[in-house]
C-alpha positions in Angstrom: 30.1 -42.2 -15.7 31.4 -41.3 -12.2 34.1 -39.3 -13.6 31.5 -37.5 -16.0 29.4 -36.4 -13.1 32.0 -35.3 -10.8 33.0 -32.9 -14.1 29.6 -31.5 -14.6 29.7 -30.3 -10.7 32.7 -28.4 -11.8 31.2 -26.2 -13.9 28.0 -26.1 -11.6 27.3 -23.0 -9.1 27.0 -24.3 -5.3 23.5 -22.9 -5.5 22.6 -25.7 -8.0 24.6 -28.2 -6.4 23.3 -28.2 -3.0 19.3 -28.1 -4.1 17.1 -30.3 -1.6 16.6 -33.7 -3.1 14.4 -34.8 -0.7 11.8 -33.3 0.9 13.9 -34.0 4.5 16.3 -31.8 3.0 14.2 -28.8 2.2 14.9 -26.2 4.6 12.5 -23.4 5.5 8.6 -22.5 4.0 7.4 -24.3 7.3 3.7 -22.9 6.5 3.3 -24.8 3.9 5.9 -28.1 4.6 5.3 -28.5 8.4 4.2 -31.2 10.0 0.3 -30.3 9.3 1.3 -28.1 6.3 -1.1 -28.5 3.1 1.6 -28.8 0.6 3.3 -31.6 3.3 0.4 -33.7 3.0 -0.6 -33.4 -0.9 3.2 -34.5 -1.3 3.4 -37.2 1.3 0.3 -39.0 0.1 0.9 -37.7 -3.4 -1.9 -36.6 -4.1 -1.4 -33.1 -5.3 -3.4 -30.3 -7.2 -2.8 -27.6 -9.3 -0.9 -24.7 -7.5 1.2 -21.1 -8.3 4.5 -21.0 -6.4 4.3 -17.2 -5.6 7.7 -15.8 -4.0 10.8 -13.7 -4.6 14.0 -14.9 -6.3 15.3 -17.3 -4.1 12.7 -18.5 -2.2 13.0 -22.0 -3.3 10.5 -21.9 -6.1 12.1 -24.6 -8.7 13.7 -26.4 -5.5 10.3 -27.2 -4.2 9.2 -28.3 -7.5 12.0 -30.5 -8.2 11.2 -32.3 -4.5 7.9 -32.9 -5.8 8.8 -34.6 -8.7 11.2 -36.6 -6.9 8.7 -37.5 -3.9 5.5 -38.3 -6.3 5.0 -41.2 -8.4 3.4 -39.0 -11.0 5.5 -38.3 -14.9 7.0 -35.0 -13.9 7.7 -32.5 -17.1 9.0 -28.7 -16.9 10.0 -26.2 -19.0 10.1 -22.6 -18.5 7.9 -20.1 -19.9 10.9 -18.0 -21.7 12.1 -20.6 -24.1 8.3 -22.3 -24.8 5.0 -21.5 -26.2 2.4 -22.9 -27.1 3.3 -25.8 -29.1 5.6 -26.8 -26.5 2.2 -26.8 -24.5 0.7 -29.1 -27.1 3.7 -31.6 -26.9 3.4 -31.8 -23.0 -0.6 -32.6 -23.6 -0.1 -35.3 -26.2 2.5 -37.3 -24.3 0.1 -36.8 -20.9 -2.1 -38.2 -22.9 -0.3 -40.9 -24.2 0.9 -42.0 -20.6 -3.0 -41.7 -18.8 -3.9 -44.1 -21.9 -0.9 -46.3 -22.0 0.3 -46.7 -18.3 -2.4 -44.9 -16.1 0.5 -42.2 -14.9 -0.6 -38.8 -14.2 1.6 -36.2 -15.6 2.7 -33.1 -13.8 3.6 -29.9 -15.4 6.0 -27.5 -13.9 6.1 -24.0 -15.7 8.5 -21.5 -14.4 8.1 -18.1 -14.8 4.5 -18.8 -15.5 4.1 -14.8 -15.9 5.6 -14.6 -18.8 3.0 -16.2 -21.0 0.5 -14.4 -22.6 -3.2 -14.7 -22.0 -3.5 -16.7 -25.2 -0.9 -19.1 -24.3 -2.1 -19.5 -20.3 -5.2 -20.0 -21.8 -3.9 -23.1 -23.3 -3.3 -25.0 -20.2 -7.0 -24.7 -19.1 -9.3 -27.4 -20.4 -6.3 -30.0 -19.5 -6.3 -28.9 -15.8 -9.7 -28.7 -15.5 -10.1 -32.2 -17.0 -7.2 -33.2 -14.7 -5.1 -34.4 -17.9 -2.1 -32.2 -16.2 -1.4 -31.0 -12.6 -0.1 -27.5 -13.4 2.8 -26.0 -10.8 3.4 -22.4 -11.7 6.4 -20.4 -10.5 6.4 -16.5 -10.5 8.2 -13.8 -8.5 4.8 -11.1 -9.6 1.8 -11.4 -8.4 -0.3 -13.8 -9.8 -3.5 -11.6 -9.2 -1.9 -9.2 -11.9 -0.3 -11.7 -14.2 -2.3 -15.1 -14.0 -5.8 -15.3 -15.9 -8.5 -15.5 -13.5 -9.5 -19.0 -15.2 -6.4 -20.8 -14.2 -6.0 -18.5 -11.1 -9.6 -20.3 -10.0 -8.7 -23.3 -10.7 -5.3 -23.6 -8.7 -3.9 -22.9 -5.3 -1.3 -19.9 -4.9 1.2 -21.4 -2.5 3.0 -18.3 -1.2 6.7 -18.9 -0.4 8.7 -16.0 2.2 12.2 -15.5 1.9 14.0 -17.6 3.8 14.8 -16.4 7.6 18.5 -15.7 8.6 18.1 -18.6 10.8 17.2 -21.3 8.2 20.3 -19.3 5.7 22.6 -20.1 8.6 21.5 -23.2 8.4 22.1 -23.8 4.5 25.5 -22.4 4.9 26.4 -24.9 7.7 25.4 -27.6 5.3 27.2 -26.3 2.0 30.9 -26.1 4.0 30.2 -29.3 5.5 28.2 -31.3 2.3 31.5 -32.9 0.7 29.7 -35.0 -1.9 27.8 -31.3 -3.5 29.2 -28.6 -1.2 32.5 -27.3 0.0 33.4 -29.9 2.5 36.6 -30.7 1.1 37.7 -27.5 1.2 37.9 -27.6 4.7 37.3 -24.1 5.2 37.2 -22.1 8.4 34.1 -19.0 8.0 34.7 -16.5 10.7 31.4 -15.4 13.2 31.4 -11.8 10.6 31.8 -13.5 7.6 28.7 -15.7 8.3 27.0 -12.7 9.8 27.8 -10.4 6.6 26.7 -13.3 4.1 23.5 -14.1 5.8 22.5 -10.2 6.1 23.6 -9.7 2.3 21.5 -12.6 0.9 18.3 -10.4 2.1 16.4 -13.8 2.2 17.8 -14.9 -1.3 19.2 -18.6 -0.7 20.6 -18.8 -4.5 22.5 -15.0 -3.3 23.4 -16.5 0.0 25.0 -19.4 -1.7 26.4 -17.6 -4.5 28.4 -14.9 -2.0 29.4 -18.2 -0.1 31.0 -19.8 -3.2 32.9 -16.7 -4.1 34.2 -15.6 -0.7 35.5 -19.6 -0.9 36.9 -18.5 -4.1 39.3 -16.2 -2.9 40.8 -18.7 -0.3 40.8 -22.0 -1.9 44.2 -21.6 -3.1 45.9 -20.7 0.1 47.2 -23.6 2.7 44.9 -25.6 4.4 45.1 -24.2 7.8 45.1 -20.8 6.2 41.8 -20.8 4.2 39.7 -18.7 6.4 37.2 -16.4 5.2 36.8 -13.0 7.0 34.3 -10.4 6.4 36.8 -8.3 4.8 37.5 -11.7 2.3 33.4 -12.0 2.3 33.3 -7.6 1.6 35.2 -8.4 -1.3 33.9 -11.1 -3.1 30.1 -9.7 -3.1 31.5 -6.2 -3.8 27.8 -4.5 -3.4 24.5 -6.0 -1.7 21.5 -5.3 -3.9 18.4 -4.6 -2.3 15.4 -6.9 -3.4 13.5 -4.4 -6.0 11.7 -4.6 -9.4 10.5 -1.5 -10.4 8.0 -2.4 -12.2 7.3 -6.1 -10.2 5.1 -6.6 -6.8 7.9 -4.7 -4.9 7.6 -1.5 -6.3 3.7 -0.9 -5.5 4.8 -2.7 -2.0 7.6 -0.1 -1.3 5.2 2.8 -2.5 2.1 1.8 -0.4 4.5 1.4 2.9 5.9 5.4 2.0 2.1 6.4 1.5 0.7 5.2 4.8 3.4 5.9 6.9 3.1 9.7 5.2 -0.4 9.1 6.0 0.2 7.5 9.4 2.5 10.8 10.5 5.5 8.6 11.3 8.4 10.2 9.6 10.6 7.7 10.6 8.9 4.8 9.1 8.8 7.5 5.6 12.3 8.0 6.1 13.1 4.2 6.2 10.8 3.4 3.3 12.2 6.0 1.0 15.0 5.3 1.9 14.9 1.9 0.9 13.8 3.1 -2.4 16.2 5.1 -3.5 18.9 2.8 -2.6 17.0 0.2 -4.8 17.3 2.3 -7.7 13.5 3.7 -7.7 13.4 7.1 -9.7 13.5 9.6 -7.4 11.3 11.8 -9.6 8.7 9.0 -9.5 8.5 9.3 -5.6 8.6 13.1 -5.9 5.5 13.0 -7.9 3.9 10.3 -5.0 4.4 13.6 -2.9 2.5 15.8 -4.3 0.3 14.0 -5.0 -0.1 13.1 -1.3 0.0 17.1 -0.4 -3.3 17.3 -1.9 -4.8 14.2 -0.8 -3.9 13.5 2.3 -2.7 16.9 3.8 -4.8 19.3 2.0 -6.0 22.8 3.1 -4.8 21.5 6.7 -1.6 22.6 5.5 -1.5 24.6 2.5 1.9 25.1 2.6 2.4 20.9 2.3 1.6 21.4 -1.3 4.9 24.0 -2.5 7.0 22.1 -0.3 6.6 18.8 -2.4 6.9 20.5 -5.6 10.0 22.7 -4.1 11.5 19.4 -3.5 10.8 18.3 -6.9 12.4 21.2 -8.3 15.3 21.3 -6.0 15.8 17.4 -7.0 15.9 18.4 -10.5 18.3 21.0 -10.0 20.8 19.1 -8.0 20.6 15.8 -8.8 21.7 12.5 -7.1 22.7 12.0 -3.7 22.8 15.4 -2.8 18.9 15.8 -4.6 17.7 13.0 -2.5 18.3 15.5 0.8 15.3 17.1 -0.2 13.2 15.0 -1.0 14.0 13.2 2.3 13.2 17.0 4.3 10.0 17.1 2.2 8.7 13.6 3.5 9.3 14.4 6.9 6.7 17.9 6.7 4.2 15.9 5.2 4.5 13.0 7.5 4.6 15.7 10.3 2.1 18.4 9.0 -1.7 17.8 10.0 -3.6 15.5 7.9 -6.9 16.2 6.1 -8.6 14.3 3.0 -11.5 16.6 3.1 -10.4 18.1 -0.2 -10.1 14.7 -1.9 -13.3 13.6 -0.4 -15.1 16.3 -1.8 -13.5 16.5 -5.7 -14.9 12.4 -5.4 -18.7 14.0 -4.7 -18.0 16.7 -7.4 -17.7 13.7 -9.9 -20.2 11.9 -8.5 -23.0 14.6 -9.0 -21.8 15.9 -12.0 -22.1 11.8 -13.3 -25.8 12.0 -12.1 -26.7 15.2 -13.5 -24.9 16.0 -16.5 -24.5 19.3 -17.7 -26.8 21.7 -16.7 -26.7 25.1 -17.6 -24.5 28.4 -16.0 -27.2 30.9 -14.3 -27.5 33.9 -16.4 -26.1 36.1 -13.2 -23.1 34.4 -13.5 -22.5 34.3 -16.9 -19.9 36.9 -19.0 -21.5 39.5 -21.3 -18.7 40.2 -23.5 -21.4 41.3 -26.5 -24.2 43.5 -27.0 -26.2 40.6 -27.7 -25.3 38.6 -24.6 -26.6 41.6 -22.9 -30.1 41.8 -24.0 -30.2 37.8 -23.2 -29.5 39.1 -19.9 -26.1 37.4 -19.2 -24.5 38.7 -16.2 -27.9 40.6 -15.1 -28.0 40.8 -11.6 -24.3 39.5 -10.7 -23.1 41.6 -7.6 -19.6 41.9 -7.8 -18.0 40.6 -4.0 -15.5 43.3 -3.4 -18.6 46.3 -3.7 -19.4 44.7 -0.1 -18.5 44.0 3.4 -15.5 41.9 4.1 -16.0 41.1 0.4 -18.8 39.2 0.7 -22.0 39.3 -0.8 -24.5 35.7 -0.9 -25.8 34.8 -4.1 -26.0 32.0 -5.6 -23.6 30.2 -7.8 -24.9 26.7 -8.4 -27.0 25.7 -11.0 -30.8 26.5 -10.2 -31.7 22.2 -9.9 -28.6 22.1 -7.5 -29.0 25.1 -5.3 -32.5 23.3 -4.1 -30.4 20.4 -2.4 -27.9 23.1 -1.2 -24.9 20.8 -1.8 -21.7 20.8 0.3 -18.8 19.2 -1.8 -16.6 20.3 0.7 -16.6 19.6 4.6 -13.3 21.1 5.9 -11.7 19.0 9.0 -11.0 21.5 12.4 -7.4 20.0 11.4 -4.7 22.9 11.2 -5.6 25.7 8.6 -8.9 23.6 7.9 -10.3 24.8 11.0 -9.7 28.6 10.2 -11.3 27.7 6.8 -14.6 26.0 8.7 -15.2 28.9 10.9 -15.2 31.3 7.7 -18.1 29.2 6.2 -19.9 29.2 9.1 -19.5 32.8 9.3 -20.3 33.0 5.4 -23.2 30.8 5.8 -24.7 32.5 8.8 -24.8 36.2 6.5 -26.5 33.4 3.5 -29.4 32.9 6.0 -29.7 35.6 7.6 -30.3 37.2 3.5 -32.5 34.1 3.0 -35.0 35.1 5.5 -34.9 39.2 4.7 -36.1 37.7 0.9 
């Protein structure tokens, strides 16, 4: 038996290996597992309810789970929601069943990757954990707002777990090269200051990478001499090749990544733009996705402040197009720095939202005749176009009349309300110029 278990760790990664059996053990998530944490005290007096683990890959999700069921006295049961549906669900209900009759033992259901199920099949857990049959533990890396059915979202606690600190990493690879029962303790190996420094800063707050880089930087010395088997950052350069940023495109980091390059646009801090594009590119984010963001922001939050903000984003776009990656991503980069930098308005997004919103109140009302086309003899003698004066006939090519429908011009709407931002403020003082000529041709009449 000894000799089967001490094969099995062979073939097990040290990420597996060193997992916290005990809640003493579990490093890190001190929020929730410190001395007054909730979580601490649900497990301590084991009395626990139904919660979603919400964190990136990493973070200790399963781990935490696994402490629980080692630390409760409830029937712990898991599966994960890839490989099971719903009459895997059904299974897990009859035997809970079975054991609250038979014994009087609660049963505690631990579904990773809860996301992955369907409505129908999320659905299926929700009578048994309202009736308290099962105490459900989800585990999910997107947010369970988006991908948990508000029932079962109601009905359980999201328990959100951070990526671990480059403290408490240092702290699991101090215990993996010493651990000689699960860890590499009997390898006796010697990890330089830069090695440790370069495999804490690659893990990005990933304990399974952290452990995984570890194992293979070990890899490459293992073989050498005893006194020899020290691992340098070069040795620890090698084994993990390239660090990959934390992304998902189309996951909870994605809209995080985007939002951050928004409002620091917004925020006119083109360093802060430069960093989070930055980081987005390197992630693998399409550039032409972020491109489009740009434009999009030229309008919205730049405007007629800066007309010119809306042909540098699409110049950008078409530069990016035509060169490609890296050197494309130059311009995209000189683009996000003139809208960070160039004068903010959202008066022109403000005022295409009261557009809709009057237009949603009062439907389609009819073009004035003045302003209508009279392409046809017929149109004439209905008197479309009858009494349109044509602008450029007049002074500075201005002439008021009125353009609105008849039920609208009583209210004398203003959609837009330029800013005395940049441009906008040359822009203000021509209304008010243009409206002063409206009145003063309002009282003559």
């Amino acid at each position: 038996m000894v000799k089967q278990e001490m094969k099995k760790r062979e073939f097990q990664p040290l990420a597996d290996r060193m997992r916290p059996r005990r809640l003493a053990e579990y490093v890190g998530q001190t929020h929730l597992l410190g001395k007054d944490g909730l979580l601490r005290r649900s497990i301590e007096e084991d009395r626990l309810f139904s919660m979603i683990f919400w964190g990136p890959p990493g973070s200790g999700k399963t781990t935490l789970a696994r402490v629980i069921a080692q630390e409760t006295s409830s029937h712990f049961t898991s599966f994960s929601a890839v490989l099971s549906g719903v009459k895997e669900i059904r299974a897990v209900v009859e035997a809970a069943v079975a054991l609250r009759d038979e014994q009087g033992e609660k049963t505690i259901l631990f579904v990773d990757e809860i996301h992955r199920f369907n409505k129908a099949q999320q659905d299926a857990f929700l009578p048994h954990v309202e009736s308290g049959l099962i105490t459900l533990i989800g585990a999910t890396t997107e947010n369970p707002s988006f991908e948990v059915i508000a029932p079962l979202l109601s009905r359980s606690r999201v328990m959100v777990l951070k990526p671990f600190t480059e403290e408490e990493l240092a702290l699991m690879i101090d215990s993996a090269l010493h651990d000689e029962e699960r860890g590499l303790g009997g390898l006796h190996l010697i990890l330089a200051p830069a090695a440790r420094e370069l495999i804490v800063r690659s893990a990005d707050g990933d304990a399974r990478t952290l452990l995984n880089n570890l194992e293979a930087a070990s890899s490459l010395v293992m073989d050498l001499d005893a006194d020899q088997r020290i691992i340098t950052g070069e040795i620890v350069a090698a084994a993990i090749q390239k660090k990959s940023l934390q992304y998902d495109k189309d996951g909870e980091e994605h809209y995080n990544l985007i939002s951050a390059f928004h409002k620091s646009l917004r925020g006119s801090d083109p360093d802060a733009a430069l960093y989070w594009l930055a980081r987005m590119l390197l992630a693998g984010e399409d550039p032409l996705y972020i491109a489009r963001r740009m434009v999009r922001f030229a309008s919205e939050d730049v405007g007629n402040a800066d007309p010119r903000a809306l042909s540098v984003a699409m110049d950008a776009m078409q530069a990016f197009h035509f060169i490609g990656l890296p050197e494309g991503e130059l311009a995209l980069a000189q683009a996000a720095v003139y809208l960070a930098t160039a004068p903010k308005s959202n008066a022109l997004y403000a005022a295409w939202g009261r557009v809709r919103e009057t237009i949603r109140h009062t439907g389609s009302l009819p073009v004035p005749l003045h302003i209508r086309n009279a392409p046809t003899k017929l149109m004439k003698e209905l008197e479309y176009g009858r009494d349109y004066k044509y602008a450029h006939d007049y002074r500075d090519a201005y002439i008021a009349q009125d353009y609105f429908p008849a039920e609208l011009m009583k209210a004398e709407p203003r959609f837009y309300i330029p800013t005395d931002r940049g441009y906008e403020k040359t822009i203000g003082e021509r209304l008010d110029y243009w409206r002063r000529l409206r009145r003063q041709r309002t009282k003559k009449t």
